[in-house]
C-alpha positions in Angstrom: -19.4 16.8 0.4 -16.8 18.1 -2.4 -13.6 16.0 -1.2 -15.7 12.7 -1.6 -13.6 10.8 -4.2 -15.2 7.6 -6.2 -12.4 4.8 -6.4 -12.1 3.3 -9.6 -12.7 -0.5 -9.5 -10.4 -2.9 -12.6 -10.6 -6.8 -12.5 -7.2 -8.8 -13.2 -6.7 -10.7 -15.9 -8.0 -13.5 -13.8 -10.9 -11.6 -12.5 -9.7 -10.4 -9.2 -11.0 -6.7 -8.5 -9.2 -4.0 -7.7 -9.9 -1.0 -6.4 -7.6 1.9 -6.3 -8.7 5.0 -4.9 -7.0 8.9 -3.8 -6.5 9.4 -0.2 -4.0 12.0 2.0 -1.7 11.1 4.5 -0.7 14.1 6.6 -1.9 16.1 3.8 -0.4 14.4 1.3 -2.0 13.2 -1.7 -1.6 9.4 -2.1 -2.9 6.6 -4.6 -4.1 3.4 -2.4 -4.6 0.5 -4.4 -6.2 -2.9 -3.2 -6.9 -6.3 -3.9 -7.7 -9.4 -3.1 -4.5 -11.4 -1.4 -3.1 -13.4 -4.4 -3.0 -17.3 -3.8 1.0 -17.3 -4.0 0.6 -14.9 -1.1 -1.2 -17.6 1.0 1.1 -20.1 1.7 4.1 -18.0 3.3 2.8 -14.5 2.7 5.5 -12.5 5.1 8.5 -14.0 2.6 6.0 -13.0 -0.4 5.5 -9.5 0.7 9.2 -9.1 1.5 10.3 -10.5 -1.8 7.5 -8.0 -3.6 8.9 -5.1 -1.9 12.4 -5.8 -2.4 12.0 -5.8 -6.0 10.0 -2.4 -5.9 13.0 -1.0 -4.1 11.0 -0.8 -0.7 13.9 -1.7 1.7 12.5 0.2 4.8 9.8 -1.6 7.3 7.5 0.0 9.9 6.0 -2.2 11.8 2.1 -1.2 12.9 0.7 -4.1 15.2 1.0 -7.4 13.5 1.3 -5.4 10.1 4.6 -5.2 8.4 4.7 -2.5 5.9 7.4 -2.4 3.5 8.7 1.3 2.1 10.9 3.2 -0.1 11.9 6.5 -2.1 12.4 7.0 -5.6 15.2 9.3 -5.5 14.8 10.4 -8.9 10.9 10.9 -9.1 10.4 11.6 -5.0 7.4 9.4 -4.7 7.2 6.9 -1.8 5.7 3.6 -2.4 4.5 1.4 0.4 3.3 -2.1 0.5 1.5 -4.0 3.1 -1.2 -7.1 4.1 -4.4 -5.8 5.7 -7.7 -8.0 6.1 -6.1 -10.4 3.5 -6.2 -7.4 1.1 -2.5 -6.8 -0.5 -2.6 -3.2 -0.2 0.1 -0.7 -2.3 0.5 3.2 -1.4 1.9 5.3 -4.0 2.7 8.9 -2.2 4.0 12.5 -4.1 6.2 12.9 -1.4 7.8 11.2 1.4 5.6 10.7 4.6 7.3 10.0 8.1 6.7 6.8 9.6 4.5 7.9 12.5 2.0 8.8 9.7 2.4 5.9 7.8 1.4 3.9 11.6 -1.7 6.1 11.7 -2.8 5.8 8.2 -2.2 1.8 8.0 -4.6 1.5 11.4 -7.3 3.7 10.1 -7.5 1.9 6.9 -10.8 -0.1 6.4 
């Protein structure tokens, strides 16, 4: 129909796609962008994924099965940003607003 939304797909500087495409979450609009896991991620990728939110100011966690997902508010701005590992995809959220955690659970399981 009318709401079907192409994603936009880039390639990293080394040649790793990326797809970023527009989504809601409890009828809020939000930018999903993925890509492939990064090899520095492989190794010890929970202490990665912590150490990449921390510096993106994402200090709160939700947990969703064996996910960890990493989010936080920009007070100024008012856009939530969340982080998380899904099928070895590193997976980043950018939200207008914030979105309570029991959406955030639902969203991170339907994600394909």
């Amino acid at each position: 129909g009318g709401d079907d939304i192409e994603g936009i797909e880039r390639e990293t500087p080394n040649k790793d796609k990326i797809y970023t495409f527009i989504d809601d979450i409890d009828g809020t609009r939000v930018e999903v962008t993925q890509q492939k896991l990064p090899d520095a991620f492989k190794t010890d990728r929970q202490s990665k994924l912590a150490e990449l939110a921390k510096s993106s100011y994402m200090s709160n966690i939700v947990q969703v099965d064996d996910i960890t997902v990493y989010h936080g508010l920009n007070d100024e701005s008012g856009i939530q940003s969340l982080v998380f590992i899904k099928n070895e995809l590193l997976v980043f959220v950018k939200a207008d607003k914030k979105i309570i955690d029991d959406a955030v659970v639902g969203f991170v399981l339907d994600l394909q």
